[in-house]
Backbone as a printed PyTorch tensor [residue, N CA C, xyz], in Angstrom:
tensor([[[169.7940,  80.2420,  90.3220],
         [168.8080,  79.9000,  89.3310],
         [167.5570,  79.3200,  89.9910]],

        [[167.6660,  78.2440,  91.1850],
         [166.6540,  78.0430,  91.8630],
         [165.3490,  79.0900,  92.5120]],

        [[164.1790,  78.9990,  92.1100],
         [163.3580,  79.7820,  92.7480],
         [163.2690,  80.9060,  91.8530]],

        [[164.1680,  81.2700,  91.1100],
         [164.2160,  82.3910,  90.4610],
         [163.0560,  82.8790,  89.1410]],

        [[161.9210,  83.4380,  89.0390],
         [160.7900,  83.6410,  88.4200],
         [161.5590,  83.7080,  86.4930]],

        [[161.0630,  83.3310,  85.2740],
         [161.9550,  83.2620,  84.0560],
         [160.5690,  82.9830,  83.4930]],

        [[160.6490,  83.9710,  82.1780],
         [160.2650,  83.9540,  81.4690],
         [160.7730,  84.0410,  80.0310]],

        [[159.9610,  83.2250,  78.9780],
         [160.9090,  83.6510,  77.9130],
         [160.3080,  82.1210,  76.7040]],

        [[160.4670,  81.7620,  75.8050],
         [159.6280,  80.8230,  74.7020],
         [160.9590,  79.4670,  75.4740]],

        [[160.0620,  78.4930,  75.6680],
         [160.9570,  77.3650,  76.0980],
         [160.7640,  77.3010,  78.0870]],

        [[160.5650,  78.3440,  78.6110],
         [160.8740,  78.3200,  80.0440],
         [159.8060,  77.2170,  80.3290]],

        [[160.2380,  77.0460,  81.7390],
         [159.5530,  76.0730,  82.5560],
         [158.8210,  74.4130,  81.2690]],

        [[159.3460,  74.2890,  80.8730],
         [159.4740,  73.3490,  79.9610],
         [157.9950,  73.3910,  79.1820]],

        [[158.0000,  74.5150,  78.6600],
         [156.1260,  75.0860,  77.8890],
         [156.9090,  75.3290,  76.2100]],

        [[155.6540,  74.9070,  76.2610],
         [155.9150,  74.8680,  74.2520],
         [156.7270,  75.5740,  73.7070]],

        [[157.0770,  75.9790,  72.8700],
         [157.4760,  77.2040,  72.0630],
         [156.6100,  77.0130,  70.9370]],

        [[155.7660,  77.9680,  70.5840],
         [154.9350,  78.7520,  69.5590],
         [155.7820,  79.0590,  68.3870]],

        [[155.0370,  78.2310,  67.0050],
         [155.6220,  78.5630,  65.6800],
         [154.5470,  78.7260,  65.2850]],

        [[155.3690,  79.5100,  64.2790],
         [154.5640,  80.3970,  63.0360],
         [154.8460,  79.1410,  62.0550]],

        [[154.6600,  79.5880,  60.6380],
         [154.5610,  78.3200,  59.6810],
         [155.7050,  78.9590,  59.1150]],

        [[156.4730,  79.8190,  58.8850],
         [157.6130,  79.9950,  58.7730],
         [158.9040,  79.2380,  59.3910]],

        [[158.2830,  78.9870,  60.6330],
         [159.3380,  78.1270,  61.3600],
         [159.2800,  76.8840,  61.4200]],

        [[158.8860,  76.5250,  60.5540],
         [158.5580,  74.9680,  60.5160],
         [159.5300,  74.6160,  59.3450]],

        [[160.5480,  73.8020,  59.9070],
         [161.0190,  72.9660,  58.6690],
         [161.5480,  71.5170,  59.2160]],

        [[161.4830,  71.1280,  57.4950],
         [160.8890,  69.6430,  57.8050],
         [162.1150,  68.9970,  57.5280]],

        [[162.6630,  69.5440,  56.7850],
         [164.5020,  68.9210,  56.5270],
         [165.0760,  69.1730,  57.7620]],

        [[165.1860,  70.3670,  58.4010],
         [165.6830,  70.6240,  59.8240],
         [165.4270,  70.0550,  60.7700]],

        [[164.4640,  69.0960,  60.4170],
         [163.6650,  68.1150,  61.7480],
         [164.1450,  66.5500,  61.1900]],

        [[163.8220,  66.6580,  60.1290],
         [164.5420,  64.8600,  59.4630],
         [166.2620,  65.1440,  59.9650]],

        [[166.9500,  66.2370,  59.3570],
         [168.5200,  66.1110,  59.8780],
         [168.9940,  65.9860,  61.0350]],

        [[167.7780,  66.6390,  62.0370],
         [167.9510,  66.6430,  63.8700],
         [167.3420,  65.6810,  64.6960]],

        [[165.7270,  65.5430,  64.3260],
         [165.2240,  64.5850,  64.9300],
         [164.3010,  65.8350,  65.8450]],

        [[164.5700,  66.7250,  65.9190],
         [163.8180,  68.2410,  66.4440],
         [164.4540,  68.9320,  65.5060]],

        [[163.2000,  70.1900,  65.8440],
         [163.4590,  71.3280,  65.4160],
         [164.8190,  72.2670,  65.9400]],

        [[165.8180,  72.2680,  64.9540],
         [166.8240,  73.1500,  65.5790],
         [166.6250,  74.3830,  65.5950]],

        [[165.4450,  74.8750,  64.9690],
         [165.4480,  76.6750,  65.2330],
         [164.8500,  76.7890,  66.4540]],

        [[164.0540,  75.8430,  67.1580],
         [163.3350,  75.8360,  68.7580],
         [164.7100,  76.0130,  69.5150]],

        [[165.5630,  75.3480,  68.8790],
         [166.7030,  74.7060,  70.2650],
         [167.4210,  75.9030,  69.9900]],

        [[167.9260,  76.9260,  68.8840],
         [168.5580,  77.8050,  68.6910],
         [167.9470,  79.1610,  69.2990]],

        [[167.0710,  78.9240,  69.7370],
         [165.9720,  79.9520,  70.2720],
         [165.5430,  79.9550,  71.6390]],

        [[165.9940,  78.8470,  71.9810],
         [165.3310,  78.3180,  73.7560],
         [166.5780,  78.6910,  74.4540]],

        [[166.6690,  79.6800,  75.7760],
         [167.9260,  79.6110,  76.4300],
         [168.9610,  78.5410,  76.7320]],

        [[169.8410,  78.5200,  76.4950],
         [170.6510,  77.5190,  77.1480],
         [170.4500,  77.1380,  78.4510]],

        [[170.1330,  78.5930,  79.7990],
         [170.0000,  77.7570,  80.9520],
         [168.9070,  77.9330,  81.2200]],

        [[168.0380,  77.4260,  80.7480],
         [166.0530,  77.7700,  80.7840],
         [165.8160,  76.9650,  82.1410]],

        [[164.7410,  77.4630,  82.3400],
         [164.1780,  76.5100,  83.6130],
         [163.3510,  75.2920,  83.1950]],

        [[163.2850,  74.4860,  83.8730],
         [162.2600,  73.3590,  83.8810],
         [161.5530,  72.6630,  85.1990]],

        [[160.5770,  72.1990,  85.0090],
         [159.5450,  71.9850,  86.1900],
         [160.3740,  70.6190,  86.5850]],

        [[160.0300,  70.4610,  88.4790],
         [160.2220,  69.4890,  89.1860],
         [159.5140,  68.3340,  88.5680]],

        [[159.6570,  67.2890,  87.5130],
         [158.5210,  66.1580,  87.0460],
         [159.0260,  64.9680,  88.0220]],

        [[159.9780,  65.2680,  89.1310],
         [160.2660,  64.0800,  90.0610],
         [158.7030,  63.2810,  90.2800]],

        [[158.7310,  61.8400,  90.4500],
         [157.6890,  61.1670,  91.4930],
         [157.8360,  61.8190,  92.8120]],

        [[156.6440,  62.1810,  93.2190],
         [156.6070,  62.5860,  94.3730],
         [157.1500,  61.6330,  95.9930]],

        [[157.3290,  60.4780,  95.6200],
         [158.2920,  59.8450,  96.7410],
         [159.8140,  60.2100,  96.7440]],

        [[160.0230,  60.8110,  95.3580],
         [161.5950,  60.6510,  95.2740],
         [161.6620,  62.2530,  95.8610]],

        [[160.7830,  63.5070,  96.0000],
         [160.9380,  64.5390,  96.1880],
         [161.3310,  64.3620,  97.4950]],

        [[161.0250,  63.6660,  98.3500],
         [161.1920,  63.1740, 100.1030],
         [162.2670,  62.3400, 100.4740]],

        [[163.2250,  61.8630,  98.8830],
         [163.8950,  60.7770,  99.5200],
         [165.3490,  61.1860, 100.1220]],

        [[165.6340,  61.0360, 101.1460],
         [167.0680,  61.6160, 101.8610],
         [168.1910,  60.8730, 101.3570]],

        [[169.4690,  61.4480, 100.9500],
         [170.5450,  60.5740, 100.2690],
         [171.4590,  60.6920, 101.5240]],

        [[172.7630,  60.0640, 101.5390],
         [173.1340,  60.5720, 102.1650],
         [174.3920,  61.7760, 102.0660]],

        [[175.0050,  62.0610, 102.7960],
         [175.4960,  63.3000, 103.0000],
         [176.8720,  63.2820, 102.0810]],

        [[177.6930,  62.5990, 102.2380],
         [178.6210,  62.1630, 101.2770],
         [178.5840,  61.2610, 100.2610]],

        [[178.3030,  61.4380,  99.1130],
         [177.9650,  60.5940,  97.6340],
         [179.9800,  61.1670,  96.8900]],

        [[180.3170,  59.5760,  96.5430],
         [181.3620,  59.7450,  95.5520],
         [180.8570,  60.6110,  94.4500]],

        [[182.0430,  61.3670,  94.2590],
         [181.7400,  62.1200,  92.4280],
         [181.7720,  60.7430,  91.6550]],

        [[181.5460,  61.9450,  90.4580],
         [181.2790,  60.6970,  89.5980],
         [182.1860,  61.3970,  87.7560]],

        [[182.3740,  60.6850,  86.9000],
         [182.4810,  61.2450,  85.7650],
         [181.0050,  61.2280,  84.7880]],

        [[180.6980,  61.9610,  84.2650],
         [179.9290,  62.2410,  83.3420],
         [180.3260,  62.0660,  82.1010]],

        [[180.1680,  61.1830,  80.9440],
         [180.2390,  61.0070,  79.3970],
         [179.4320,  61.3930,  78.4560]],

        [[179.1840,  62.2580,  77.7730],
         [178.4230,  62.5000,  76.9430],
         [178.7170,  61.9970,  75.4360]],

        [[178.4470,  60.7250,  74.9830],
         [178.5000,  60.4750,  73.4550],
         [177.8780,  61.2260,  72.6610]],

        [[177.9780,  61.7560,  71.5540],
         [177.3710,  62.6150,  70.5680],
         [177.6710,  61.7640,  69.1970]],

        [[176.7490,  62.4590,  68.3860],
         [177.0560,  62.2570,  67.0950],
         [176.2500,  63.0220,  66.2200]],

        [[176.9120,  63.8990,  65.1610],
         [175.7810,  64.9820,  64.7170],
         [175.1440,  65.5250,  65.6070]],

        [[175.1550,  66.0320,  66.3730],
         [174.3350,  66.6010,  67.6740],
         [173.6700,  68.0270,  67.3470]],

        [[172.8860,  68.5380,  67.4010],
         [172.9110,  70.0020,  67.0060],
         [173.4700,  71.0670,  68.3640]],

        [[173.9630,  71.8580,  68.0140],
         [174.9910,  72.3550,  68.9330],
         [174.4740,  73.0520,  70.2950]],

        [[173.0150,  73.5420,  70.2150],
         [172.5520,  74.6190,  70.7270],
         [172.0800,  72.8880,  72.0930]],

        [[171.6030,  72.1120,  71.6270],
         [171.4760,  71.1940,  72.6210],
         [172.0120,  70.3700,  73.0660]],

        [[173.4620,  70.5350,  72.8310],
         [174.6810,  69.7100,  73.4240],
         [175.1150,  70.3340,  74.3030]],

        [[175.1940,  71.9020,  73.9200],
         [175.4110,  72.9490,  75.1690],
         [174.5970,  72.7680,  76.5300]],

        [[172.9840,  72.7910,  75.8110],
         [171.8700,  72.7300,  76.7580],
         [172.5280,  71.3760,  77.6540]],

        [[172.6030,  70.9510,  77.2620],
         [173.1500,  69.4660,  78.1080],
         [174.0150,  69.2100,  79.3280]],

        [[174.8370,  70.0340,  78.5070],
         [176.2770,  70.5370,  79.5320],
         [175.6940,  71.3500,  80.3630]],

        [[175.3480,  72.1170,  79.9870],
         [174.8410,  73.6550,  81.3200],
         [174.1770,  72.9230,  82.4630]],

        [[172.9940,  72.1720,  81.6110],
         [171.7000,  71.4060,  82.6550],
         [172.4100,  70.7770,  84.0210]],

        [[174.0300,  69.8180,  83.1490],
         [174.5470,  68.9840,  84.1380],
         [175.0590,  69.9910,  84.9120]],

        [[175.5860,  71.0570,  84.8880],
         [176.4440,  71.8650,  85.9560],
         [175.7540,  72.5260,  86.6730]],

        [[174.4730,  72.9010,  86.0770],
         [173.6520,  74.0310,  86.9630],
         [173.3880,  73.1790,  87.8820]],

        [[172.7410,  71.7970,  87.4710],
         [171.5640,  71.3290,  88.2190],
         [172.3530,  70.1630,  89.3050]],

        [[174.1300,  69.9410,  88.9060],
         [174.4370,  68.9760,  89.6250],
         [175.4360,  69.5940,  91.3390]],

        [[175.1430,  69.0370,  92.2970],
         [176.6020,  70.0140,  93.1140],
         [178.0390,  69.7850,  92.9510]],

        [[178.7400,  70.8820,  92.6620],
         [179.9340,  70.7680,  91.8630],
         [180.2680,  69.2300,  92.6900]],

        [[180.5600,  69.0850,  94.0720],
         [181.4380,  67.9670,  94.6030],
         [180.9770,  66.7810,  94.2670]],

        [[179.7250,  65.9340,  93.1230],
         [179.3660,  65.4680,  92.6700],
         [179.9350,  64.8660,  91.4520]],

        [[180.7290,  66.3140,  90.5190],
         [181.0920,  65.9620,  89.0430],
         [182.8570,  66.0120,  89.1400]],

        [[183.1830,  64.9110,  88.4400],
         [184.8650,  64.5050,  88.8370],
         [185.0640,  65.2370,  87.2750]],

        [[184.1540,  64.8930,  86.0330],
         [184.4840,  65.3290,  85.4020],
         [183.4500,  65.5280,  83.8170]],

        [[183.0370,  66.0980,  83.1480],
         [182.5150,  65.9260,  82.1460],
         [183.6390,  65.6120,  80.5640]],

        [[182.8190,  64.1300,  79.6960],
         [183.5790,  63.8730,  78.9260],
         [182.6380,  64.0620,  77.4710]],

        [[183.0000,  65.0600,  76.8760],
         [182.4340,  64.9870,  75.7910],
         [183.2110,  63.9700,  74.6830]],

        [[182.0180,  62.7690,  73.7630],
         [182.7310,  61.8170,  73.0490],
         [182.3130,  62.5520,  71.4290]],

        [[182.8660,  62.4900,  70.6940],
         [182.1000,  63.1850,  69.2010],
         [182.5050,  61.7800,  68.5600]],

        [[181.3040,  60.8760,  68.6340],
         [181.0320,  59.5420,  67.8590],
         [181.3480,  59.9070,  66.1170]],

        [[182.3920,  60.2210,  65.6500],
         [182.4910,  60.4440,  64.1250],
         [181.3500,  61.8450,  63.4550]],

        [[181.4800,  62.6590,  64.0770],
         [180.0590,  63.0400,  63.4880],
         [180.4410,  63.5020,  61.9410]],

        [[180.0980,  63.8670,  60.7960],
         [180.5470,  64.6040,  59.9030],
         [179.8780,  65.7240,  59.8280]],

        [[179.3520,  66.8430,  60.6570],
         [178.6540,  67.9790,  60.4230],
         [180.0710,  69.1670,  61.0300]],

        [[180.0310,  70.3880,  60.3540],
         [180.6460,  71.0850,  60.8600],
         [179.8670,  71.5870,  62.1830]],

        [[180.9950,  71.7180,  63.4610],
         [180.8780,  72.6980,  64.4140],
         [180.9110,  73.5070,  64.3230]],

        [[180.2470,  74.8360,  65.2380],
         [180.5310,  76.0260,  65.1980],
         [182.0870,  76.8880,  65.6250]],

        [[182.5340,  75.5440,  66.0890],
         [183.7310,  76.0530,  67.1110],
         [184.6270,  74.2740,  67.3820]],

        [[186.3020,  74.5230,  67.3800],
         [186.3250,  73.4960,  67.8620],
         [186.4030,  72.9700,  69.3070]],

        [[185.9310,  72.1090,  69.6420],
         [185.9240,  71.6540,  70.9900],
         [186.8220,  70.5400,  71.7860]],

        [[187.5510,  70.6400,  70.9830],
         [188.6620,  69.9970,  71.9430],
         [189.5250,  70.2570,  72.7920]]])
């Protein structure tokens, strides 16, 4: 995925363009965003380096403990809970992640799927 040229509404972290059709305002009070953007933006889209430029130089060292990853949710909209998950796997090196924990804080919305 690195280096790799992508195009597409959402890439490299650039707007996505609505029509006034796509605007809804209940869909944005129930999400907090627009879920037809997030239903529409790839799951593994690209996004720009916004590091500080000291941290682009900073050397870690060679062996870092994994770690577990938790993700709390609640009502989440689905298309960016995924996005979430993907981001952490694409973007992390596997010997890094011990484990990802998805939490579903009570939500009452149906899933598309169950995830347990």
């Amino acid at each position: 995925m690195k280096g790799s040229p992508r195009t597409g509404k959402g890439e490299h972290g650039k707007p996505y363009p609505l029509t006034e059709e796509d605007h809804d305002d209940s869909a944005y009070r129930e999400n907090g965003f627009n879920i037809f953007v997030s239903n529409n933006i790839a799951l593994e889209r690209s996004l720009p380096d916004i590091r500080h430029p000291n941290c682009k130089h900073k050397v870690y060292l060679e062996k870092l403990p994994n770690t577990s990853i938790i993700i709390p949710f609640h009502n989440e909209g689905w298309t960016s809970l995924l996005r979430t998950i993907h981001s952490i796997i694409n973007r992390t090196p596997d010997s890094l992640i011990a484990e990802i924990i998805l939490v579903d804080d009570f939500s009452d919305r149906d899933s598309p799927s169950d995830i347990d």
